[in-house]
Each structure stands twice: as structure tokens, then as C-alpha cells.
ZALO-969521 format. One record per residue (C-alpha): residue in three letters; x negated, y negated, z negated; residue number from 1. Coordinates in Angstrom, 2 decimals, decimal comma, always signed. Each point is the difference from the previous one (the first is absolute). Layout:
! residues N
<rec residuo="ALA" xx="X" yy="Y" zz="Z" num="NUM"/>
...
! end
This chain:
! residues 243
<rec residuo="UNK" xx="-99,75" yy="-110,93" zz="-138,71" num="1"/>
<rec residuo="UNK" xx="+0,50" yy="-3,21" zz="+1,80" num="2"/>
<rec residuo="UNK" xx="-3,43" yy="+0,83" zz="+1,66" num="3"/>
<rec residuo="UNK" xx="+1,28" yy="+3,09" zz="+1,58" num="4"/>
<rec residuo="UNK" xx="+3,16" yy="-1,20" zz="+1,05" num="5"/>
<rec residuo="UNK" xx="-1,46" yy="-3,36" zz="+1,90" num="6"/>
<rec residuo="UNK" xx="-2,68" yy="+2,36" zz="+1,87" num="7"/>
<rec residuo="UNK" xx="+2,67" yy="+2,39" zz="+0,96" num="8"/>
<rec residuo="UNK" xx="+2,20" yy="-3,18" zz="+1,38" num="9"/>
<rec residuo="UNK" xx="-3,14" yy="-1,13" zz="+1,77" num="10"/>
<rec residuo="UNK" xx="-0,88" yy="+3,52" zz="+1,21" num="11"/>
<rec residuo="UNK" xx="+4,31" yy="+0,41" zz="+1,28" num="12"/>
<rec residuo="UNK" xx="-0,38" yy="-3,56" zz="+1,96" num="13"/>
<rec residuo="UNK" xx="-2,94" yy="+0,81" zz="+1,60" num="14"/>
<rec residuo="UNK" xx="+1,64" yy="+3,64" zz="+1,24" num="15"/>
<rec residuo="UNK" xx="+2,32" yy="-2,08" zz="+1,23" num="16"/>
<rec residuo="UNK" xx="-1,66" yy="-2,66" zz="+1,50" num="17"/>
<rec residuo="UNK" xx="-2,29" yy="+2,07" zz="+1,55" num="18"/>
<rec residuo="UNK" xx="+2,36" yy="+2,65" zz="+0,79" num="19"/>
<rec residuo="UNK" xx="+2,92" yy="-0,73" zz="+0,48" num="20"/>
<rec residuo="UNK" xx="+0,67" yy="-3,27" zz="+1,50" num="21"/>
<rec residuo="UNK" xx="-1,66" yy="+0,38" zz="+2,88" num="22"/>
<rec residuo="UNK" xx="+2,55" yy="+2,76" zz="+1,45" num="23"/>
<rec residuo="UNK" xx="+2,51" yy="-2,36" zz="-1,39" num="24"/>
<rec residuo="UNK" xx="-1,89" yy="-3,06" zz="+2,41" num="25"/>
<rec residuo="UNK" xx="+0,42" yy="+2,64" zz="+3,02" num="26"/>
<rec residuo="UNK" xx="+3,33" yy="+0,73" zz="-1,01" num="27"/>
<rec residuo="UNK" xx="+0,80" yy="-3,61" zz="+0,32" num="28"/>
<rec residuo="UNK" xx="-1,61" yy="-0,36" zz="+3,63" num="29"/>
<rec residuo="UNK" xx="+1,57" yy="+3,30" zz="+1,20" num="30"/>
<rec residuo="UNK" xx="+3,44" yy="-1,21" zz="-1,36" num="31"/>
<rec residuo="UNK" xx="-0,35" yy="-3,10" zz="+2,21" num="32"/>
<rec residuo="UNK" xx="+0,21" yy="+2,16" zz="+3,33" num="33"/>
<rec residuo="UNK" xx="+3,62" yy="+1,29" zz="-0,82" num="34"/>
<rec residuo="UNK" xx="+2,51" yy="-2,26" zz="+1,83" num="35"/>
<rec residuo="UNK" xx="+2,74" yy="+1,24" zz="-2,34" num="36"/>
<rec residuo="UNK" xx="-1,35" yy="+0,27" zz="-3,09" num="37"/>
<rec residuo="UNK" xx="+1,09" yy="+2,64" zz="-2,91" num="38"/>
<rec residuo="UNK" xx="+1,26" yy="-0,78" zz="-3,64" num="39"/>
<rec residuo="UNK" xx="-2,56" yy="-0,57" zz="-1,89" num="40"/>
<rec residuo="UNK" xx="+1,12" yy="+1,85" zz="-2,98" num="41"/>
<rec residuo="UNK" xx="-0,13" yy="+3,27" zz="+3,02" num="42"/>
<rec residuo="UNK" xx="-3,60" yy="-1,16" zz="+0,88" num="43"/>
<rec residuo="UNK" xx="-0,92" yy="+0,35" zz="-3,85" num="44"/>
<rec residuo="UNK" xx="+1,15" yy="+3,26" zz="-0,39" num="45"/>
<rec residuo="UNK" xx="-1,59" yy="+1,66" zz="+3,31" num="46"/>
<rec residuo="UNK" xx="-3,37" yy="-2,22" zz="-1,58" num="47"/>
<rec residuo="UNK" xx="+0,64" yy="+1,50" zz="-3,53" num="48"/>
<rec residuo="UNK" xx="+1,13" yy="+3,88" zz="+1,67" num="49"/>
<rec residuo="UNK" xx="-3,45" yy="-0,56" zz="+2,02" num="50"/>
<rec residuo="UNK" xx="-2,17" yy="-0,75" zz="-3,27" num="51"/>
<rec residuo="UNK" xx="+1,65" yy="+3,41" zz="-1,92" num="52"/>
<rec residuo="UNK" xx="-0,62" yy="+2,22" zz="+3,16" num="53"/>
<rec residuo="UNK" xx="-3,62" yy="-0,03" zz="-1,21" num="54"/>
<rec residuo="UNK" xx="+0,78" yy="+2,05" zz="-3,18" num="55"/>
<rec residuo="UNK" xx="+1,68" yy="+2,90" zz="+2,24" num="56"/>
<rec residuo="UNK" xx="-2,97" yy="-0,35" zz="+2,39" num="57"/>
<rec residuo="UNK" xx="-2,61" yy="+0,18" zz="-2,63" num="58"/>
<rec residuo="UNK" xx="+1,89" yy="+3,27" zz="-1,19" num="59"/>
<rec residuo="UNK" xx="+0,05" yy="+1,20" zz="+3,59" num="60"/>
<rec residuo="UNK" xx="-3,59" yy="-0,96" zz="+1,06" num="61"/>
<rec residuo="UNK" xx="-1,23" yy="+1,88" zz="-3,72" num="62"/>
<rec residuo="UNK" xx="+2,32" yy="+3,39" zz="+1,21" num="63"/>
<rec residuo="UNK" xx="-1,27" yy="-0,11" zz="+3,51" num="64"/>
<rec residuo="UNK" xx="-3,79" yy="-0,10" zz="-1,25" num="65"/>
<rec residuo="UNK" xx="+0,13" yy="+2,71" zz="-2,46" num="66"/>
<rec residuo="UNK" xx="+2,15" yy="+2,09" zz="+2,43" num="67"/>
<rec residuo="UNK" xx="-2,71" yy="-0,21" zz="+2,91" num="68"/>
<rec residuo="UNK" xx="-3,23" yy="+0,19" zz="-2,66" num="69"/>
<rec residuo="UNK" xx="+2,44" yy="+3,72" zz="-0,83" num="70"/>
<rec residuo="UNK" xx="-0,03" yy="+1,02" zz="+3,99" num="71"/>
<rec residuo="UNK" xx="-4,09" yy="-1,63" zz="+0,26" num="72"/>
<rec residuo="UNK" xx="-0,58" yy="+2,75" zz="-2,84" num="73"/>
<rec residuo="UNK" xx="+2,25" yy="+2,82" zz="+1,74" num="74"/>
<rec residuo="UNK" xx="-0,69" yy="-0,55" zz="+3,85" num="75"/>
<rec residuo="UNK" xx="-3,49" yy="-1,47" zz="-0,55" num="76"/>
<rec residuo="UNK" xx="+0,21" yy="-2,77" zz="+2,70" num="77"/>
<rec residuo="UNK" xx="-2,15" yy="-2,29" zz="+0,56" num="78"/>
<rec residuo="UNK" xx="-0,85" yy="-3,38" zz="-1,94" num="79"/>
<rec residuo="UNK" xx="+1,19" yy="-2,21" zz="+3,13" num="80"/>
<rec residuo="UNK" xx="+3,25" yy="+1,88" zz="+0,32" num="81"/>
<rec residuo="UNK" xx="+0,61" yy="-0,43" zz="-3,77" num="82"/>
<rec residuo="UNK" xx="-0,73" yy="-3,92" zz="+0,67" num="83"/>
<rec residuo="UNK" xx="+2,41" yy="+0,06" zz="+3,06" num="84"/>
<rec residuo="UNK" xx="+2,71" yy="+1,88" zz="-2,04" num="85"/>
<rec residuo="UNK" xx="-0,02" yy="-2,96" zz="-2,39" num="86"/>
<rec residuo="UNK" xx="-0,24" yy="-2,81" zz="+2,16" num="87"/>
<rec residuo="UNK" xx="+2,77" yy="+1,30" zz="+2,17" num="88"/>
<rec residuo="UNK" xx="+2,44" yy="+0,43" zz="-3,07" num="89"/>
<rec residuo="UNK" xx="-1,51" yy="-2,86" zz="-2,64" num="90"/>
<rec residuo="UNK" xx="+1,76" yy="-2,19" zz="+3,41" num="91"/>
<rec residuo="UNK" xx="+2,82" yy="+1,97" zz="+0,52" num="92"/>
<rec residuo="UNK" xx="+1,23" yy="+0,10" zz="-3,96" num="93"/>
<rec residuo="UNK" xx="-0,65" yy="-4,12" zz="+0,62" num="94"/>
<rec residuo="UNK" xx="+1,84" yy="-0,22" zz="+2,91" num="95"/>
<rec residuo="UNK" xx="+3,00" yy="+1,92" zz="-1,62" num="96"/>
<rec residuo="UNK" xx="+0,10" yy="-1,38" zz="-2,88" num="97"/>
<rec residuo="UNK" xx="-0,19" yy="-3,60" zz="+1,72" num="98"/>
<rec residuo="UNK" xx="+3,03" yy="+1,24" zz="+2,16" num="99"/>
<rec residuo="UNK" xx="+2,39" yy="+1,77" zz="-3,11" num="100"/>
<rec residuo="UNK" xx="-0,81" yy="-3,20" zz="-1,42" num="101"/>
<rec residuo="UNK" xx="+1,60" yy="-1,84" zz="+2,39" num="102"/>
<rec residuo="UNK" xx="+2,30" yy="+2,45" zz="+1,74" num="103"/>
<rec residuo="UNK" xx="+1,67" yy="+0,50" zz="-3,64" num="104"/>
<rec residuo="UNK" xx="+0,60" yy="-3,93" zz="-0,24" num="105"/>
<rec residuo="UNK" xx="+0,48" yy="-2,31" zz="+2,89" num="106"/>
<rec residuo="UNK" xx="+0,32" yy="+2,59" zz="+3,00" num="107"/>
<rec residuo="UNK" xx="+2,62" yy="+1,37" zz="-2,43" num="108"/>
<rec residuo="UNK" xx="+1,58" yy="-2,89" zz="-0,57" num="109"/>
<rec residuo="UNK" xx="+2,97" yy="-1,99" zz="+1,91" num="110"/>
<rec residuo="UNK" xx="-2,65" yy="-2,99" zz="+1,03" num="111"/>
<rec residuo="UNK" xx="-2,03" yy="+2,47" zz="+2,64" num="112"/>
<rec residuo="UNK" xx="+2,51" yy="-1,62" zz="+2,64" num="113"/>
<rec residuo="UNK" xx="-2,82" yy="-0,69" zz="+2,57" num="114"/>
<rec residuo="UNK" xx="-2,42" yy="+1,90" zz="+1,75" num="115"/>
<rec residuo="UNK" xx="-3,22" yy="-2,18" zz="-1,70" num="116"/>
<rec residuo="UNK" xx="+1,09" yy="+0,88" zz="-3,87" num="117"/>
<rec residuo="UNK" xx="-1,37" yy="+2,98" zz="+0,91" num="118"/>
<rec residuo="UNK" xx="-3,39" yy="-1,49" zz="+0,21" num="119"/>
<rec residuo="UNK" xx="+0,63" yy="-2,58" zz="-2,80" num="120"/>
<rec residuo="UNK" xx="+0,75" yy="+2,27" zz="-2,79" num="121"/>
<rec residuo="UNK" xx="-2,58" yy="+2,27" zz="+0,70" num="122"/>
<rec residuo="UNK" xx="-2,89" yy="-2,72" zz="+0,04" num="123"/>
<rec residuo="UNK" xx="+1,92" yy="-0,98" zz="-2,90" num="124"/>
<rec residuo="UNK" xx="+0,15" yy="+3,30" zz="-2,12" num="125"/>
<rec residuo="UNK" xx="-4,18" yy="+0,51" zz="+1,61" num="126"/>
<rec residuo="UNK" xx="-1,03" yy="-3,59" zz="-1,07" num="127"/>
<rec residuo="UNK" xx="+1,80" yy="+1,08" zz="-3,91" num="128"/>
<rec residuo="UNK" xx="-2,16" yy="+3,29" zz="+0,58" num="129"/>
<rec residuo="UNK" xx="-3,22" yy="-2,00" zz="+0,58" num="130"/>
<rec residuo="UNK" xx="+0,56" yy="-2,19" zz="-3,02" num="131"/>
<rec residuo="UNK" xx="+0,16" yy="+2,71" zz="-2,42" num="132"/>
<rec residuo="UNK" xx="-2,87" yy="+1,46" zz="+1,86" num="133"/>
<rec residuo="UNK" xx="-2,02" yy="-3,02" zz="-0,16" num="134"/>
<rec residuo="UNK" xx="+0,95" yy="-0,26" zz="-3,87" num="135"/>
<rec residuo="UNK" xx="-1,45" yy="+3,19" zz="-1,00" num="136"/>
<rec residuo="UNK" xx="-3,23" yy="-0,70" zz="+2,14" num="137"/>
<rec residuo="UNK" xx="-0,35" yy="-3,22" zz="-1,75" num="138"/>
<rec residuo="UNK" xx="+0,76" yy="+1,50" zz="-3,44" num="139"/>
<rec residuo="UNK" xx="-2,98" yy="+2,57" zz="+0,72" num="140"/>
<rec residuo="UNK" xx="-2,57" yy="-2,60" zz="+1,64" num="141"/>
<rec residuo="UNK" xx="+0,61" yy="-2,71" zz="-3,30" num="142"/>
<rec residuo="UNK" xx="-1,76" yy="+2,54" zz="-1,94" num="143"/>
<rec residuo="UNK" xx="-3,06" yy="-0,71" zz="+2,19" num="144"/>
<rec residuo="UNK" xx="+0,39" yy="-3,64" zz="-0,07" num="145"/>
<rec residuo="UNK" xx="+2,19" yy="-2,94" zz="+1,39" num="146"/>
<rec residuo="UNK" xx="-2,59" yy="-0,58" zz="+2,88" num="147"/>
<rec residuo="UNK" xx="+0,71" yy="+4,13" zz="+1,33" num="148"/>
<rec residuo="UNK" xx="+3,96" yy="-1,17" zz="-0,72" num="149"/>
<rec residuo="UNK" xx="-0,05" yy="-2,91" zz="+2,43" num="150"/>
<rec residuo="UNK" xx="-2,11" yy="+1,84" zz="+2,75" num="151"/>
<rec residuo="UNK" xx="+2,66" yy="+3,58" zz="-0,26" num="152"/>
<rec residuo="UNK" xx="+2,97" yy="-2,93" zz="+0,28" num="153"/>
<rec residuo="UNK" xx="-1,57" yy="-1,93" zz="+3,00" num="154"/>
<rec residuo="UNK" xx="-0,77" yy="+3,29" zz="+1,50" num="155"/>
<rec residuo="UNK" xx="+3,37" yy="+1,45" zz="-0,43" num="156"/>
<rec residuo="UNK" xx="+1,45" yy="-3,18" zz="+1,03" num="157"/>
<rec residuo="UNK" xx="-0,86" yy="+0,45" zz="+3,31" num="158"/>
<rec residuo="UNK" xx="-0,63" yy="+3,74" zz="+0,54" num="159"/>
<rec residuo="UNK" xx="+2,67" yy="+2,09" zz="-2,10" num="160"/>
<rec residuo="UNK" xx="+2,54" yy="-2,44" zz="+0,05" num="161"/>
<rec residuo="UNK" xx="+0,28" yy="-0,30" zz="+4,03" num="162"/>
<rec residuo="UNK" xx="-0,45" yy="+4,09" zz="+0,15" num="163"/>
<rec residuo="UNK" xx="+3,48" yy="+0,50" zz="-2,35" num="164"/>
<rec residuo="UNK" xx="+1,30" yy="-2,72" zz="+2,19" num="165"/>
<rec residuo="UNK" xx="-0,99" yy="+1,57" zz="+3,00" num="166"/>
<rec residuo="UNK" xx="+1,07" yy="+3,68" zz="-0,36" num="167"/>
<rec residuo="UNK" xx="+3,05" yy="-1,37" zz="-1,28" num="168"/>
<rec residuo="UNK" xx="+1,20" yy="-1,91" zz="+2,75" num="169"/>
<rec residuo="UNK" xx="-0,99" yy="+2,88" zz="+2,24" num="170"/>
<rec residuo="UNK" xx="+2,81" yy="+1,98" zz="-2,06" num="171"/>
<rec residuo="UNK" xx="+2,34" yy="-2,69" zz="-0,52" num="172"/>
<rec residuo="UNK" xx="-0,38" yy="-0,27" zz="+4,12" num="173"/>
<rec residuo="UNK" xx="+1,60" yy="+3,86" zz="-0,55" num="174"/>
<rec residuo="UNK" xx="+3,50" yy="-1,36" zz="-1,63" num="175"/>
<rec residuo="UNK" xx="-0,61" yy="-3,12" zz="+2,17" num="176"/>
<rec residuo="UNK" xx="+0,23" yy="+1,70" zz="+3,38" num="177"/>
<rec residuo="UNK" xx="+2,24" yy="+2,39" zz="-1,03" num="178"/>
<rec residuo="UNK" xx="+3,18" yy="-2,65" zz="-1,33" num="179"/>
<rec residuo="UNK" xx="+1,74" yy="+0,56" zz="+2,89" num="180"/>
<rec residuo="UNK" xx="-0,94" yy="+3,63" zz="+0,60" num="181"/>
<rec residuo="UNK" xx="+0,27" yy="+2,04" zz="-3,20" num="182"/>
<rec residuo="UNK" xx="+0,34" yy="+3,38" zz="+1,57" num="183"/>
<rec residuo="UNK" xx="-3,95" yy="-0,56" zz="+0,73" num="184"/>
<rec residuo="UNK" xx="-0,74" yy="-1,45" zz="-3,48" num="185"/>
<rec residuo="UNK" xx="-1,55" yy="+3,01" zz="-1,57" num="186"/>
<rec residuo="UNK" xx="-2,25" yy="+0,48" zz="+3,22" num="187"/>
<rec residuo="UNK" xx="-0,88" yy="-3,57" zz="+0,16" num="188"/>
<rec residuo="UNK" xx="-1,06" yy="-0,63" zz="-3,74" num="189"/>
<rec residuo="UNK" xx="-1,66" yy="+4,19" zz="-0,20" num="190"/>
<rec residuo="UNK" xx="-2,33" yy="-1,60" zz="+3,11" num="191"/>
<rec residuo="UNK" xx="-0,22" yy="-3,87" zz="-1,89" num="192"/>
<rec residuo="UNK" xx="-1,09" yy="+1,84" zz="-3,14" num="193"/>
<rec residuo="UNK" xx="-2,59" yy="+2,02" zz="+1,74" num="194"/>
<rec residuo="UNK" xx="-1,59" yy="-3,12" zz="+1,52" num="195"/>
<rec residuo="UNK" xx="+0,17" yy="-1,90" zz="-3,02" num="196"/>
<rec residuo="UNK" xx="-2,17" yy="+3,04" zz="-1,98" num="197"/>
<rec residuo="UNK" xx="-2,25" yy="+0,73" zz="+2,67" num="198"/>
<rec residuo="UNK" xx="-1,21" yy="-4,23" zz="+0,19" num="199"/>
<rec residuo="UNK" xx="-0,17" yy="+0,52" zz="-3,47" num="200"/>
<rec residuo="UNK" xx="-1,82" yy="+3,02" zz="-0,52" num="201"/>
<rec residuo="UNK" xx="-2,03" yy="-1,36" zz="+2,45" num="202"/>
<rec residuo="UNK" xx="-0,91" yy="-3,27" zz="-2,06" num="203"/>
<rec residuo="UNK" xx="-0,36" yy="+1,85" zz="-3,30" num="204"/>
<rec residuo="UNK" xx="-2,69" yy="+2,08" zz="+2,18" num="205"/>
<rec residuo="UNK" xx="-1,84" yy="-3,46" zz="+0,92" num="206"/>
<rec residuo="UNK" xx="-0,13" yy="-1,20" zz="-3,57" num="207"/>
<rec residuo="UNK" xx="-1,16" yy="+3,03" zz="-1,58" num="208"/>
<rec residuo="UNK" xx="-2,68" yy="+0,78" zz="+2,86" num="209"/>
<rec residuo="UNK" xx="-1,43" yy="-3,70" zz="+0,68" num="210"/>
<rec residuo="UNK" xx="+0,68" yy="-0,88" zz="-3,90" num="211"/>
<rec residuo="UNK" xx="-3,43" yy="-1,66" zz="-0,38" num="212"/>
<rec residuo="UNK" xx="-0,29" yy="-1,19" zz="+3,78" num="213"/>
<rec residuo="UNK" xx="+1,06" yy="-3,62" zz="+1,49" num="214"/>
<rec residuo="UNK" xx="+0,19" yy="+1,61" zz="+3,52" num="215"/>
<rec residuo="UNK" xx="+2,37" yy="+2,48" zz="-1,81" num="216"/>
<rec residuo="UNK" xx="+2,15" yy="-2,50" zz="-2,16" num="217"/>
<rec residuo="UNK" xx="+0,44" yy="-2,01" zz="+3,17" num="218"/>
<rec residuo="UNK" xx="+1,35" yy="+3,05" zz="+2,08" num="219"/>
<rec residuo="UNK" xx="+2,67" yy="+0,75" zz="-2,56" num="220"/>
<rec residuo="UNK" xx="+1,17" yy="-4,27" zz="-0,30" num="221"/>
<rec residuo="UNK" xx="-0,54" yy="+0,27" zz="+4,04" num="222"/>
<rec residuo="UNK" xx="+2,80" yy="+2,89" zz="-0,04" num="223"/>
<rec residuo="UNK" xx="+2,45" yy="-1,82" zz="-2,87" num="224"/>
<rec residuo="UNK" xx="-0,02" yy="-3,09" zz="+2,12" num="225"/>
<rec residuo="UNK" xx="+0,75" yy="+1,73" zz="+3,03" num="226"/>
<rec residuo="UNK" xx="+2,95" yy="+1,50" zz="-2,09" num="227"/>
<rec residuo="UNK" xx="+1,06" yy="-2,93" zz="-1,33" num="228"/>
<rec residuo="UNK" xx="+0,20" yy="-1,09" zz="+3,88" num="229"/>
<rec residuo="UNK" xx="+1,94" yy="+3,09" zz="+0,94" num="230"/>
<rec residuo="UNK" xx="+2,35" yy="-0,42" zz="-3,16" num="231"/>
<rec residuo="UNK" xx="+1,17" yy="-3,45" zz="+1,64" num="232"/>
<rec residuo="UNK" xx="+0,25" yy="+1,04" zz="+3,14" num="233"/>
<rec residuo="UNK" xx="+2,50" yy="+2,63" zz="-1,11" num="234"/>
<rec residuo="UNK" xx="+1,65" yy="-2,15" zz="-2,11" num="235"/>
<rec residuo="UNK" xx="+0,47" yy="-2,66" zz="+3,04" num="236"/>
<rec residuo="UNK" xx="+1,31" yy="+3,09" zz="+1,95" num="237"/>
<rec residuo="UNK" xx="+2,46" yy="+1,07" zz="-2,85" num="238"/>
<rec residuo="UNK" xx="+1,03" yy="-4,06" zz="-0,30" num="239"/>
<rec residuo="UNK" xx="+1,13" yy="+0,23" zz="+4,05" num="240"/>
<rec residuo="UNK" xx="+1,94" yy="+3,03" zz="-0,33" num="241"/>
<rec residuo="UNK" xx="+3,90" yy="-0,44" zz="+0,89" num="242"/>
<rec residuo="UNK" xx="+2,67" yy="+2,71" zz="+0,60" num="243"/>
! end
């Protein structure tokens, strides 16, 4: 018995090693670039909100496949636009479920008093999103061996992480450039959520075409870092705004 419960210990640590403190470590460096920082015990829940969003988008995702292998059956499209269906709303069910997470805590909340929260708690909620995400990856990859665990966490690291932070701070840049306009709110974050599902549709599409190719691989960290770029440029824009 004592057997089983030190290898599960060892198995939890390493899920969360692997898994989950690295969102935490970009966490950390993103929370750096607010000038007025939030309460931490706010920051904790958007993280924690972030990490549960993956249970309604795993229910989502599993609804949206069996719903378009139904219409594949009926309509009798073709294999790519089955593919396409699901890339398009496997992003968008993240990309909600990132923003509910959020919008439900800290945009909610009396501390969104600044045009930049927007951005904040949305990277915030994504980067609690990615570490659940990276959990269950991990979970599934120790079962081929610690060496598959370490390369799935360095991969995700780098790649997944910056993608949830990128598509996030596109729709935190929504409630961010909207603060002091929120009869165009609705328009602003409808357009920031299409962006944000489109770049990553569009990475999801890299992955899974280019999964065994370097050229591949480094066209999909190629577009994360050039999201990561755009995600603090907005956030530099949101930081200057003033009524």
C-alpha cells in the first residue's frame, strides 16, 4: 500500500512539475508588465477559473465532434471539411471557455478599473487553461515514459503556452480597448474572439499537418512567438490608454 501511494505522489509531482509550473513561471513574467498590479488572491482565482474551463471545454469539444461526425454521415461532406469543422470549433470552445473563465471572475469583479486588466486576467484565466491542459498531456505521455513527459513539457512550454497567451491577449485587447467605450464592447470582443480562433485554428492546423516535420514544428513556434510579440504590443497599447 505504501508502494502505491509513494508512486502516485511521485507520478502527482511530476504532473506538476512538468505541467504546471511552467504556466505558473509565465504567469510570473507576464505579471511583471502590469504597472498596477491586482490582488493576488483575484489573480488566483482567474488562474484557478482558467484551469476548470478545461472540463466545460472538454465537454464542448466531445459535443461538437459527435455533432459534425452526425452532419459528415447526413450531408456526406468531405474529410477536409470535417477536419476544418473541428479545428475551427476545438479553438473556439478554447477561446470561450478561456474568456467565461475570466469574464465570470476578474472582468466581473470591482478590480477591472483599468483598461490593461482586460488583458491581464485573460492571460491569466488562458495561462490556468494551459496548465490543466498541460497536466492531462503529461498524465497521458507518463504512461510512455518520463523521457516522452519531459519532451511534451518542453514542447508545450514554448508552443501551447505562448498560443493561450496569445489569443488571449488578442481578446483581453477586446475589454481593453473598449473601457472607455462600452457601447462598442460586444463588437469589439465578437471581432477579438474571431481573431483569437482563427490564429488558433490556424496553429492546431500546423501541428496536426507538420506533426512529424521540423520545418513544420518550427512554423507553428515561428507563429506563437510572433503572438507572443503581438500580445505585448497590445498590452503596451492597453498600458498607455487614458480617458
Amino acid at each position: 500500500m505504501a508502494e502505491i501511494i509513494t508512486a502516485y505522489a511521485a507520478k502527482t509531482a511530476l504532473i506538476a512539475i512538468l505541467g504546471v509550473f511552467p504556466p505558473i513561471i509565465w504567469l510570473l513574467f507576464w505579471l511583471r508588465e502590469d504597472a498596477h498590479p491586482e490582488p493576488k488572491k483575484e489573480i488566483v482565482l482567474v488562474f484557478f477559473a482558467g484551469m476548470a474551463s478545461v472540463i466545460a471545454a472538454l465537454v464542448l469539444e466531445n459535443v461538437f465532434l459527435e455533432a459534425n461526425s452526425v452532419l459528415k454521415k447526413v450531408f456526406g461532406y468531405s474529410l477536409g471539411a470535417f477536419q476544418i469543422f473541428n479545428l475551427l470549433s476545438f479553438a473556439l470552445v478554447e477561446e470561450l471557455s478561456k474568456t467565461g473563465a475570466a469574464f465570470f471572475t476578474g472582468i466581473k469583479s470591482r478590480f477591472f478599473d483599468e483598461p490593461e486588466d482586460g488583458i491581464i486576467y485573460l492571460v491569466t484565466a488562458a495561462l490556468g487553461f494551459a496548465a490543466a491542459e498541460n497536466a492531462l498531456f503529461i498524465a497521458g505521455s507518463l504512461k510512455v515514459g518520463l523521457s516522452q513527459s519531459i519532451v511534451v513539457s518542453a514542447f508545450r512550454f514554448i508552443n501551447a503556452v505562448l498560443l493561450h497567451v496569445s489569443s488571449a491577449a488578442i481578446i483581453g485587447a477586446g475589454f481593453a480597448f473598449s473601457f472607455y467605450h462600452k457601447t462598442r464592447r460586444i463588437k469589439e470582443i465578437a471581432f477579438a474572439i474571431i481573431l483569437a480562433t482563427l490564429l488558433h485554428a490556424f496553429y492546431n492546423f500546423l501541428i496536426l499537418k507538420n506533426i512529424e516535420s521540423v520545418a513544420g514544428q518550427f512554423s507553428a513556434t515561428f507563429l506563437v512567438v510572433i503572438g507572443a510579440v503581438i500580445a505585448l504590443l497590445l498590452s503596451e497599447k492597453a498600458r498607455r490608454m487614458v480617458q
